[in-house]
C-alpha positions as CSV (number, residue, x, y, z in Angstrom):
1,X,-21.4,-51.3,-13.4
2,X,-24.9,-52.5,-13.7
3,X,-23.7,-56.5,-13.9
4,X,-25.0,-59.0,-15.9
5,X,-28.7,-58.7,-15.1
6,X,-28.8,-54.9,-16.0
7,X,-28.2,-55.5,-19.8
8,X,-31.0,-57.5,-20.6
9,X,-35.1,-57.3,-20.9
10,X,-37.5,-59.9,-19.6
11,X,-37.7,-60.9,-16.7
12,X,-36.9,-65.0,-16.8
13,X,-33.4,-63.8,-18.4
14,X,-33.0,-61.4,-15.3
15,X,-33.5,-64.0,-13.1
16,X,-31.1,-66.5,-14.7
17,X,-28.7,-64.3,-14.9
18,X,-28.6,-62.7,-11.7
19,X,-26.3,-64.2,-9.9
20,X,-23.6,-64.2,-12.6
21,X,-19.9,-63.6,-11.6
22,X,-18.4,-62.0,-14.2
23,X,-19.8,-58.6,-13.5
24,X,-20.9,-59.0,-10.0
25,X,-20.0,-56.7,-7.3
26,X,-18.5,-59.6,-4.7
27,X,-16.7,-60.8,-8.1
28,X,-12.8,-58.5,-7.3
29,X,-11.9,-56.5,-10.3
30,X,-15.2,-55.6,-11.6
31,X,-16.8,-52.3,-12.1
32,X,-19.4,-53.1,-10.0
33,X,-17.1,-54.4,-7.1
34,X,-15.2,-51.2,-7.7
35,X,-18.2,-48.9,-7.6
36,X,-19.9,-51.0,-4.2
37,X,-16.3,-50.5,-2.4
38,X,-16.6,-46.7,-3.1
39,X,-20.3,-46.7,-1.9
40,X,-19.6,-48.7,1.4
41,X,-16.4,-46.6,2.0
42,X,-18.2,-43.1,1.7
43,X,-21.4,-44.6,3.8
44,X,-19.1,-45.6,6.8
45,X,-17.2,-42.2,6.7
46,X,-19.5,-39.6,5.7
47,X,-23.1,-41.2,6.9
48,X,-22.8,-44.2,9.2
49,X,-25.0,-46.3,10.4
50,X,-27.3,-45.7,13.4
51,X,-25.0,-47.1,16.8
52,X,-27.8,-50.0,16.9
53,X,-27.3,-50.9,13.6
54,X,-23.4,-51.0,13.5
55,X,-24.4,-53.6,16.9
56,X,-25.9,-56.0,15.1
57,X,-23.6,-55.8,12.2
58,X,-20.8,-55.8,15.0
59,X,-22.7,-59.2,16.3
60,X,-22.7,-60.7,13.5
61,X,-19.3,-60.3,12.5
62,X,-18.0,-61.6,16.1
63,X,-20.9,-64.5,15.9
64,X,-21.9,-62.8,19.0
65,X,-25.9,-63.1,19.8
66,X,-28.3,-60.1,19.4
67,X,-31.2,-58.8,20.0
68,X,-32.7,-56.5,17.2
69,X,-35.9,-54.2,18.3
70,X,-36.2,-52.6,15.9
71,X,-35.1,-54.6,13.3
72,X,-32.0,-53.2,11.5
73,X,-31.7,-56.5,9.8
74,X,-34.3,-55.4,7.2
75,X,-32.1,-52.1,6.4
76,X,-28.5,-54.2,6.8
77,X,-29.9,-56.5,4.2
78,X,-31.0,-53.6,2.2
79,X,-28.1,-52.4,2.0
80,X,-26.4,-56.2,1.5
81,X,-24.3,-55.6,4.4
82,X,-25.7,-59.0,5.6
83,X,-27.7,-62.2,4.0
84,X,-29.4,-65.2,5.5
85,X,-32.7,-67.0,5.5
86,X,-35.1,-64.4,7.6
87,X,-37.8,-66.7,7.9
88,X,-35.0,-69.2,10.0
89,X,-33.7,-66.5,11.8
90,X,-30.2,-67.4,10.0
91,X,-28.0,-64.5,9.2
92,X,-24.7,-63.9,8.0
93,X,-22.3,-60.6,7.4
94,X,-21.0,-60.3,4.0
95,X,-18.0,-59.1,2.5
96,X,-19.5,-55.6,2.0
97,X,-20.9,-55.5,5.2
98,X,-17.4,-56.3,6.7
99,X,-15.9,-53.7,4.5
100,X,-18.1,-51.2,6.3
101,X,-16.7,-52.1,9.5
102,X,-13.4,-52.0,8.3
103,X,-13.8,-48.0,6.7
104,X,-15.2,-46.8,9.7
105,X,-11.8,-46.6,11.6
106,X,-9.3,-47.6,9.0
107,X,-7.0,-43.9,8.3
108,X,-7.6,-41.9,5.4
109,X,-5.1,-39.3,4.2
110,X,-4.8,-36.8,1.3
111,X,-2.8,-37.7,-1.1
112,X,-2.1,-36.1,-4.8
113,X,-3.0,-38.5,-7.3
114,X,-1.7,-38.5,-10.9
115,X,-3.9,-39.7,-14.0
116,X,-1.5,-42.0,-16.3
117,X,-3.5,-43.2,-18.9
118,X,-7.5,-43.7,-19.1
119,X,-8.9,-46.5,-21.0
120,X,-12.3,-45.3,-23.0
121,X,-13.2,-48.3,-24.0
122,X,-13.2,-49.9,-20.4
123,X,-13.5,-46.8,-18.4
124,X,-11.2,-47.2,-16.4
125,X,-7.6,-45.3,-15.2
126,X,-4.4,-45.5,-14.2
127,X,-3.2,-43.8,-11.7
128,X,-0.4,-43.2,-9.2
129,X,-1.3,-42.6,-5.8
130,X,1.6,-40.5,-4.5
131,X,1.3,-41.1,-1.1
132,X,1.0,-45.0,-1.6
133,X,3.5,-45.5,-3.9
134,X,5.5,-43.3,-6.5
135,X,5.6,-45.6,-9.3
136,X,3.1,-48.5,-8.6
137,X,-0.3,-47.9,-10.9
138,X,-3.9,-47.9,-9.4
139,X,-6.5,-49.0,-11.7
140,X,-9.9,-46.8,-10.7
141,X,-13.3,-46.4,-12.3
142,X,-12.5,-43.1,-15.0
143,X,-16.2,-42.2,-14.8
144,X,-15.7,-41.1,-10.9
145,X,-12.3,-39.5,-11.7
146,X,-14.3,-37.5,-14.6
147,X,-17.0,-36.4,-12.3
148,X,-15.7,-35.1,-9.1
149,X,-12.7,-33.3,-11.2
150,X,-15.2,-32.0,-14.1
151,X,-12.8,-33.4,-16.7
152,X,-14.1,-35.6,-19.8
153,X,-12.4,-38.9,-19.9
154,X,-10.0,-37.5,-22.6
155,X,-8.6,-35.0,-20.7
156,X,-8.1,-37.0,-17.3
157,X,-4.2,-38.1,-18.5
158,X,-1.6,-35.8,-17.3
159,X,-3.5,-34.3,-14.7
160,X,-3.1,-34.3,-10.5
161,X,-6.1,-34.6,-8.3
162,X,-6.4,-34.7,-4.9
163,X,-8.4,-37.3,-3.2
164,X,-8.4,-39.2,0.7
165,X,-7.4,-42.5,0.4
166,X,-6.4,-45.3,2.6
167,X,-2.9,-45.6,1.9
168,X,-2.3,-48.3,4.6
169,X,-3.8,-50.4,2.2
170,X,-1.4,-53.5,1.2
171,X,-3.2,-54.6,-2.4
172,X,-3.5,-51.5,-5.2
173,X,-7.2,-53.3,-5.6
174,X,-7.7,-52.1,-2.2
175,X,-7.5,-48.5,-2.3
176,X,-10.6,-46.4,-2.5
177,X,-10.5,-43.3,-3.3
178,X,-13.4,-40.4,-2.4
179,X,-13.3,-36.7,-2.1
180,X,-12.0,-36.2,-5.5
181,X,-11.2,-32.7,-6.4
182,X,-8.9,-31.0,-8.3
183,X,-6.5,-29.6,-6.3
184,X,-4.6,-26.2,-6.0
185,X,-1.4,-26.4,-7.9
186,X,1.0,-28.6,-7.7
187,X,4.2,-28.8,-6.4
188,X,7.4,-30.4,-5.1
189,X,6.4,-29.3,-1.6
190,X,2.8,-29.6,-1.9
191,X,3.5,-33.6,-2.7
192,X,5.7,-33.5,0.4
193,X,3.0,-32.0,2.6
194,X,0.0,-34.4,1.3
195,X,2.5,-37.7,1.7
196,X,1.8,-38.6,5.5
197,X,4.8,-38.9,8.1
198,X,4.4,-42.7,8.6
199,X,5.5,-42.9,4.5
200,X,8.0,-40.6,4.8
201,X,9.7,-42.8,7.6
202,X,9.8,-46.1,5.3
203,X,6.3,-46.4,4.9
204,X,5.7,-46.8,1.4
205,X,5.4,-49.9,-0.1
């Protein structure tokens, strides 16, 4: 989670090693990718952006002009929801920043979620999203299954949570969940309930 550049000490090595892939959060698969698409996915739904950010962000993903007053640029890039070369005016929308606009109106739903096996040494789980897929495994950060339930990572296998999730989402790598809980207990109909109609009718994939 804190890439390549947060395991080392002097500066010129932080530099060099900055942009390294293998950790990276645009690299899909890592940690840190995993952790930035839970961080752009709760910003969208549970603190957007001001309406004249989201514009320019809007802009630039349309390659629309813009006008920006009050320069939300300095905060999008902050946020590296865009990139560019300021000084040219040249700006771009990045992958995170088009994540954003795809959480703010994709459909979440609650859906139980079962805990297969956690991986200590990786920190990560596996985990079945019942309202995705009844068999098909999830790999997740352990660390933010551990937290929002109150668990250690040890006692995470076995369990249910509860958590919204985007289950319209095609690639397992794609779902992100937030709102973790543990939930009331389970049962037959309770899995019926939280599974939405649309995977009821043929849905699932």
């Amino acid at each position: 989670m804190m890439q390549c550049h947060g395991h080392v000490q002097d500066s010129a090595t932080v530099a060099s090693v900055s942009a390294c892939p293998c950790s990276a959060e645009t690299t899909r698969g890592t940690h840190a990718w995993r952790l930035a698409q839970i961080r752009v996915v709760k910003h969208a739904t549970q603190h957007p952006l001001p309406k004249r950010a989201e514009h320019v962000l809007r802009a630039l993903a349309g390659h629309e002009a813009f006008q920006d007053p009050t320069d939300e640029l300095r905060g999008l890039r902050a946020r590296r929801y865009v990139d560019g070369e300021p000084a040219e005016g040249l700006w771009r929308i990045t992958l995170l920043g088009r994540r954003y606009l795809a959480a703010l109106y994709e459909p979440r739903y609650t859906s139980a979620v079962h805990v297969n096996s956690v991986d200590q040494e990786t920190r990560t789980a596996k985990v079945v999203v019942l309202g995705w897929h009844m068999e098909r495994e999830v790999t997740v950060l352990a660390d933010q299954l551990a937290q929002a339930a109150e668990l250690k990572l040890d006692e995470l296998p076995g369990r249910y949570l509860e958590a919204k999730v985007n289950l319209r989402a095609t690639d397992p790598d794609d779902l992100v969940l937030t709102r973790t809980q543990v939930p009331a207990p389970i049962t037959e109909q309770y899995v019926a309930a939280v599974r939405p109609l649309w995977v009821a009718k043929g849905g699932a994939r």
